[in-house]
Backbone bond lengths (Angstrom), bond angles and torsions (degrees), N, CA, C in turn:
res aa  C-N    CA-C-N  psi(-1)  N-CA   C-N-CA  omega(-1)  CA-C   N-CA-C  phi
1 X - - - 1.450 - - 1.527 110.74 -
2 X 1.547 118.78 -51.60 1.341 121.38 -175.98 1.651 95.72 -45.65
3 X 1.783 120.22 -71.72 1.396 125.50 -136.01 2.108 77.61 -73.67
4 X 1.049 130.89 -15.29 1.880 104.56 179.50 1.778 108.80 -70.51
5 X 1.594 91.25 -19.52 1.558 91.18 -155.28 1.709 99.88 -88.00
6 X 1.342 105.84 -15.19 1.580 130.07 -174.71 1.457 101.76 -83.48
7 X 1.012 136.74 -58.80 1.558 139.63 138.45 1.011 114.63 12.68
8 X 1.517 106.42 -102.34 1.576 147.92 -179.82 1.921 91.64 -21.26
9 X 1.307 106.43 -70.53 1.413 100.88 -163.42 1.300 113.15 -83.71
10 X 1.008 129.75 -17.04 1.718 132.03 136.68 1.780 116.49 -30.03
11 X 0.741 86.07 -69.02 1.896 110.16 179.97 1.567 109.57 -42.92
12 X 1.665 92.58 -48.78 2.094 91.99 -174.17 1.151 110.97 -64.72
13 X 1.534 106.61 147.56 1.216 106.13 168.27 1.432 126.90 -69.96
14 X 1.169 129.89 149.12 1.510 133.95 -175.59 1.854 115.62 -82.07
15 X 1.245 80.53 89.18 1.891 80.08 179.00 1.278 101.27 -85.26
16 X 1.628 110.64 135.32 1.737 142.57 161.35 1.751 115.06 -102.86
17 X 0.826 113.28 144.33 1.614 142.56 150.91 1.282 107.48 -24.96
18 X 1.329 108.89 -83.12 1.580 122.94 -168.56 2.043 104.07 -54.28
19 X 1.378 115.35 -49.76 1.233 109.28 -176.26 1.699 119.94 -63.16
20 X 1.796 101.78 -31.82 1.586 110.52 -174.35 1.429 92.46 -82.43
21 X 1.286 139.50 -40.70 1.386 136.47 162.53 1.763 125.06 -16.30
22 X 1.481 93.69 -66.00 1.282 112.69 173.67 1.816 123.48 -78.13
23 X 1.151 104.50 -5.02 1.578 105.60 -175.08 1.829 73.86 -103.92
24 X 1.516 155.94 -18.32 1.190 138.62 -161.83 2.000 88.34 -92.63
25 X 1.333 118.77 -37.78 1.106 118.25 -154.79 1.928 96.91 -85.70
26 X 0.933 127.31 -0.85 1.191 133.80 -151.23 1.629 102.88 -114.68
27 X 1.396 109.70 -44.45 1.373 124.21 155.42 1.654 81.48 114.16
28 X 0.948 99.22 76.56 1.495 106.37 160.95 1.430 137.35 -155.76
29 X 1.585 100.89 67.32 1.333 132.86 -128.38 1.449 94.58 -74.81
30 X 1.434 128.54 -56.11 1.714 125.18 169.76 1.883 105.60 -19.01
31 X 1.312 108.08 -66.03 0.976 123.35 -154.24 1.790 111.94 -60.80
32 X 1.635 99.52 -54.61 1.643 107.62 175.05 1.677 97.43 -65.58
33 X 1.276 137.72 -38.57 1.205 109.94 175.75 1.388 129.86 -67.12
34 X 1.333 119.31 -45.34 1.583 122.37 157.83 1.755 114.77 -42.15
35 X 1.085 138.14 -26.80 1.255 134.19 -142.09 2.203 81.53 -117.95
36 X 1.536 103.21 -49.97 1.715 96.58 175.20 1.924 114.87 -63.37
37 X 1.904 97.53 -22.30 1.601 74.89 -156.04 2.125 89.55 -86.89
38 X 1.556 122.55 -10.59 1.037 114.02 166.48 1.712 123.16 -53.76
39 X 1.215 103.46 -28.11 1.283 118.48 -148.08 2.037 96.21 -88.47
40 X 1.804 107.90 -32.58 1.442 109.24 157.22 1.467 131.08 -71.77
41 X 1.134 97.56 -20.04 1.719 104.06 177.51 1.334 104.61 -67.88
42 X 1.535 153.71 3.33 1.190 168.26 119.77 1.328 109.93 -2.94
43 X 1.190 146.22 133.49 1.460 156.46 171.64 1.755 101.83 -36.78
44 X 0.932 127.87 -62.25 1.694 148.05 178.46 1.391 113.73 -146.15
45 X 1.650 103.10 87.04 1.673 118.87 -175.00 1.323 91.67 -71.97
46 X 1.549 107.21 134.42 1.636 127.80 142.93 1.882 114.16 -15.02
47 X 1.207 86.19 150.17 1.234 85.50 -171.95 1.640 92.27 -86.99
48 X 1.568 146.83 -17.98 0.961 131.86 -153.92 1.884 86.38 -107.31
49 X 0.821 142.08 49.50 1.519 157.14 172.39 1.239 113.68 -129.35
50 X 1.673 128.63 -31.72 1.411 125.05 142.67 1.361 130.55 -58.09
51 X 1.295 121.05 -37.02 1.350 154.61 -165.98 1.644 109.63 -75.30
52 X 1.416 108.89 -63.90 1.963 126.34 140.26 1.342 116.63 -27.58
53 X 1.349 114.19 -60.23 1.020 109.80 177.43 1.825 131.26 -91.43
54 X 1.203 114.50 7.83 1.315 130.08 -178.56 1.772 97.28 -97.47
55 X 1.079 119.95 -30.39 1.109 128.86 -175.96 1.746 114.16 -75.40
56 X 0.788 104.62 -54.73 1.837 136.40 163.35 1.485 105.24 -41.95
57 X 1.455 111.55 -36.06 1.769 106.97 171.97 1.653 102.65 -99.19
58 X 1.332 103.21 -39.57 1.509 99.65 -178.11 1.390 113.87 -50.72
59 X 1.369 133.90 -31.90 1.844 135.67 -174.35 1.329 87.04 -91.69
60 X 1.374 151.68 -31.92 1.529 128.00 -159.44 1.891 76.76 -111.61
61 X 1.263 151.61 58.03 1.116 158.33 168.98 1.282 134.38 0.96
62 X 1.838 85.26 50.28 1.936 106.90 172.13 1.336 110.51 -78.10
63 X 1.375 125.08 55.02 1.358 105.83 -160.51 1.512 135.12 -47.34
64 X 1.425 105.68 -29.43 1.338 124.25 -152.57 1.794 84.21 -98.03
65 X 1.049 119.77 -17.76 1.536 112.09 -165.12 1.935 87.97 -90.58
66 X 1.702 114.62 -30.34 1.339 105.36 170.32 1.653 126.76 -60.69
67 X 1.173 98.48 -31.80 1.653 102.91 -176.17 1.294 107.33 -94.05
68 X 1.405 123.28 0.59 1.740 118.49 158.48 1.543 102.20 -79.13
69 X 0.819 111.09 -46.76 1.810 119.45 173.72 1.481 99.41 -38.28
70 X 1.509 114.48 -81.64 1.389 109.91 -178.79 1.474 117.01 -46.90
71 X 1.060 118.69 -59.09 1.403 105.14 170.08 1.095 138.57 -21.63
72 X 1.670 108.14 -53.99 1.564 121.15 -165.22 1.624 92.82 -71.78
73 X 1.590 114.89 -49.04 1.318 114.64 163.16 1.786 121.87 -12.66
74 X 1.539 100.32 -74.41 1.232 126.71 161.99 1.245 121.67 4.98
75 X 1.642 90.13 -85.22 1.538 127.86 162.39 1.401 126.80 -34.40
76 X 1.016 120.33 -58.32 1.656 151.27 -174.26 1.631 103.36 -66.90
77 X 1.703 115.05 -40.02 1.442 114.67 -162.59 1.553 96.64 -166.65
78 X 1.655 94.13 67.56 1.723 102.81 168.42 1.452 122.88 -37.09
79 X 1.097 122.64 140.93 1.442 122.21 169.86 1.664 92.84 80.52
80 X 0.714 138.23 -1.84 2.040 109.63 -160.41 1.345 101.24 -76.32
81 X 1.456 128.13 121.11 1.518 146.59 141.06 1.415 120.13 -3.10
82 X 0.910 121.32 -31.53 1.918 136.41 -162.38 1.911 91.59 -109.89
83 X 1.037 115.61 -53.83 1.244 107.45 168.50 1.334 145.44 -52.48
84 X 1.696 100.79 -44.28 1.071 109.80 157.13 1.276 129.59 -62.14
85 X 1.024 124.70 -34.09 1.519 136.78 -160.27 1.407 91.91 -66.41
86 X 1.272 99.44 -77.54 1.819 111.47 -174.45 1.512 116.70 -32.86
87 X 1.726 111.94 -46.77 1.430 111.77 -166.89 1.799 86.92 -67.60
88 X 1.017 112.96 -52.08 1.562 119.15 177.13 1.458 132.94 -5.58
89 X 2.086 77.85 -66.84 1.825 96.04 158.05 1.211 127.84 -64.68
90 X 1.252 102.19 -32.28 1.365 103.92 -177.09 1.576 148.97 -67.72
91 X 2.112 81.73 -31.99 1.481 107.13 150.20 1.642 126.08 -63.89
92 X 1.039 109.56 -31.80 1.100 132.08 -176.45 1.438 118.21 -68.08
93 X 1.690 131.05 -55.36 0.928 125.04 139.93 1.725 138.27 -41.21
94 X 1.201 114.46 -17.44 1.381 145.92 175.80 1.646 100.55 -75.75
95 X 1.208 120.69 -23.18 1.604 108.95 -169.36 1.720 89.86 82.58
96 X 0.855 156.01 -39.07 1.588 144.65 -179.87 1.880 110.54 -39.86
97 X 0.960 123.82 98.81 1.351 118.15 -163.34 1.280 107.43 -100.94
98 X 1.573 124.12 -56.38 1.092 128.46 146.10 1.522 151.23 -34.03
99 X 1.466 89.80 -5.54 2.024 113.13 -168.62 1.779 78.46 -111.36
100 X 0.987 127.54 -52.06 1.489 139.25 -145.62 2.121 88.85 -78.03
101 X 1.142 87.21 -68.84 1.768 76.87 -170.00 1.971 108.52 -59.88
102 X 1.092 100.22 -16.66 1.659 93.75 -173.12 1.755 102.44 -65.67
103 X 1.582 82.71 -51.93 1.825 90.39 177.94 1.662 116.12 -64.29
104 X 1.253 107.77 -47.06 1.611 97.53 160.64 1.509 137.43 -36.97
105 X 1.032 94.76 -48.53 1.604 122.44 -177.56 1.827 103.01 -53.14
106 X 1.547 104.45 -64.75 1.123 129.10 -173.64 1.486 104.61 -57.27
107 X 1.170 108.83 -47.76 1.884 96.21 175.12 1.553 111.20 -71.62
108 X 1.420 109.74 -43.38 1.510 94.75 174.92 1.576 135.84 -43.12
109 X 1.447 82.08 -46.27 1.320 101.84 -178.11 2.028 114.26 -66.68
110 X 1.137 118.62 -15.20 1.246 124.79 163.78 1.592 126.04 -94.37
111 X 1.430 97.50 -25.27 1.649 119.93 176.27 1.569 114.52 -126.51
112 X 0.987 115.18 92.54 1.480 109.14 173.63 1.536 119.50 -63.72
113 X 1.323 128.75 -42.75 1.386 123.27 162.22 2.203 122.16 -69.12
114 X 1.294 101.69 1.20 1.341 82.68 177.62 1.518 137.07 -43.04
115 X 1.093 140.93 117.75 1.661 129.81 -151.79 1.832 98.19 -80.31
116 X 1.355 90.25 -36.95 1.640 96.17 -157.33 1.479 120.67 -71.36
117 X 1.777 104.41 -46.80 1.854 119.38 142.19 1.050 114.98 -32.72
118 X 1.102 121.73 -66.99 1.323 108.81 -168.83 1.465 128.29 -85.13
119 X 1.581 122.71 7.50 1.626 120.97 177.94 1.705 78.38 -95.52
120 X 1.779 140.14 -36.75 1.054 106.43 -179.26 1.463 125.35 -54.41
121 X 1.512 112.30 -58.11 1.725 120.04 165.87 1.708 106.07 -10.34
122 X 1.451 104.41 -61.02 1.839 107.10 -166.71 1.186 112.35 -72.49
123 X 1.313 136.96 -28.72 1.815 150.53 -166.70 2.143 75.60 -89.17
124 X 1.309 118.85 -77.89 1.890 93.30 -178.74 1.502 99.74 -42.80
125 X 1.086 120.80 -94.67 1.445 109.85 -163.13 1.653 129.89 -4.79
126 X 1.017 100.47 -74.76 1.532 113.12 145.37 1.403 131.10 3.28
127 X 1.464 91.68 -102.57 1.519 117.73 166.92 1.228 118.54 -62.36
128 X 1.160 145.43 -2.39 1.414 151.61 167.42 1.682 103.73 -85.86
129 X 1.624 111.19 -20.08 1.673 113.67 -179.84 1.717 91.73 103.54
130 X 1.616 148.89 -51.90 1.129 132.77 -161.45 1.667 109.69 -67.38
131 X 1.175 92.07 79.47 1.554 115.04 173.60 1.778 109.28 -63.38
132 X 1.138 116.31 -32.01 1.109 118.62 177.83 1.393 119.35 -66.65
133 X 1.058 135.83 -34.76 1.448 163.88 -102.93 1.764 95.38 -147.43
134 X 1.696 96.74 -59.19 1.963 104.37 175.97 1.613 104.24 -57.95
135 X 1.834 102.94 -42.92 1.917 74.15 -177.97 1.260 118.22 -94.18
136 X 1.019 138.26 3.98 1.044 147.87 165.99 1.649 97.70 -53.68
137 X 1.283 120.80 -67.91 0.906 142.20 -179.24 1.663 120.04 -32.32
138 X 1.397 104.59 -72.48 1.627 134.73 143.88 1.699 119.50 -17.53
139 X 1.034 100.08 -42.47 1.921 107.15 171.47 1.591 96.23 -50.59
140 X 1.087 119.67 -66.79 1.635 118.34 -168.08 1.769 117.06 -28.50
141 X 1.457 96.96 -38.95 1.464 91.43 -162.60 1.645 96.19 -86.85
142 X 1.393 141.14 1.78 1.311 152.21 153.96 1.363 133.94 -77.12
């Protein structure tokens, strides 16, 4: 029993980041999703394997199937910075403005350098008209 089970995980193939990365950037969306949703079946998947895979519905425009992703993310690794951000954007692209700055907020507030939180913060800023406020804002990334 041990040496079948010793096998077995010998045998699988070794899915990476960088390769499912590039099959997502490549547009080869079957593929980055098979390769992210292997990559959750993991005892305690990475938080950037929700994130992979939220992305993976977001370009083939499951949206709602992306922000269950983040969610479950969520779930898995309360609070995480990278999570938030993304669902952030995501609300955000959504017209959700109010979902988007809460989650913004919330990663900032755990990550002070987050890049991605915080260009959402400036795109609300922005788009809300407090132009003053967006560049203000905007200095950071300078």
């Amino acid at each position: 029993m041990l040496l079948l089970l010793t096998a077995a995980v010998l045998l699988e193939p070794k899915v990476d980041y960088p390769a499912i990365r590039q099959r997502l950037l490549r547009g080869n969306y079957g593929e980055a999703r098979s390769g992210y949703e292997v990559l959750l079946k993991d005892e305690k998947p990475a938080a950037a394997a929700f994130v992979g895979l939220a992305r993976v519905h977001r370009e083939t425009g499951e949206y709602a199937k992306a922000a269950e992703a983040l969610d479950a993310g969520l779930k898995s690794h309360p609070g995480d910075p990278t999570l938030l951000a993304h669902r952030a954007d995501l609300a955000f692209s959504q017209g959700k403005w109010d979902d988007a700055t809460s989650d913004a907020e919330a990663s900032i507030k755990k990550d002070e350098q987050n890049f991605l939180a915080r260009w959402v913060r400036v795109r609300l800023l922005r788009d809300k008209g407090d132009v003053a406020a967006a560049e203000k804002e905007v200095r950071w990334f300078v």
